[in-house]
N, C-alpha and C positions, 0 to 999 in steps of 0.2 A: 604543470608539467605535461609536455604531450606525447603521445603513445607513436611510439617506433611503428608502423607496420613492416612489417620483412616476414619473408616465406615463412617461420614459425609462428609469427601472430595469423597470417592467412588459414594456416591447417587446423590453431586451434577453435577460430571463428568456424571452417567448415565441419568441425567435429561436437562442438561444444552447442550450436545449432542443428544440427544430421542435416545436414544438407547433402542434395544428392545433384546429377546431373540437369534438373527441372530449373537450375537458376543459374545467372550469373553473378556476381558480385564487380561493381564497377566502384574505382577508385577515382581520388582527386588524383589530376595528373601528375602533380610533381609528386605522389606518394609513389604511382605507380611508376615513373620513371625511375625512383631511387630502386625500385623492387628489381627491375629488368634491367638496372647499370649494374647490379650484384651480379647479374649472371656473364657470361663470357661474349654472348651475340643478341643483336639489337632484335628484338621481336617488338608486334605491332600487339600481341595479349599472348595470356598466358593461361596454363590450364593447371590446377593443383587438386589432387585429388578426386579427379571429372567435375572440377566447376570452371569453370570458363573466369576468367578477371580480363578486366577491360579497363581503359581508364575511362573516364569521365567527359567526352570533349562538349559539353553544355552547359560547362558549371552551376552543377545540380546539387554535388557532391563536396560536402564540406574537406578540409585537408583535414587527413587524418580519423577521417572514418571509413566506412562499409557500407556502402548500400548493395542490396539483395533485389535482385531485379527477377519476377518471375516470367518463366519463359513457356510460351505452347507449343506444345510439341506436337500440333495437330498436321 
């Protein structure tokens, strides 16, 4: 069976890891298109809880996972 991602799988991934504003989290794209067709207006990423989600456009990212991409903030 495979795992839904939707806006509550996103907040408990950023909390159940403490994730803070230092990453992003990038999606398979058709995860992250189903995530931003939930919402009312078409966005290019999204931010939940100050973490940035992005999809995936390199197919890097399996469907239906998370990758955690770290960021410097130098």
């Amino acid at each position: 069976m495979k795992k839904n991602i939707d806006l509550a799988t996103i907040k408990r991934f950023i909390l159940a890891n403490a994730l803070k504003g230092n990453v992003m989290l990038m999606l398979h794209p058709s995860n992250f298109e189903k995530l931003v067709n939930a919402g009312k207006k078409k966005v290019k990423s999204l931010r939940v809880a100050g973490v940035n989600i992005i999809a995936d456009n390199n197919n890097e990212v399996k469907e239906n996972e998370i990758d955690v991409l770290e960021i410097n903030l130098a």
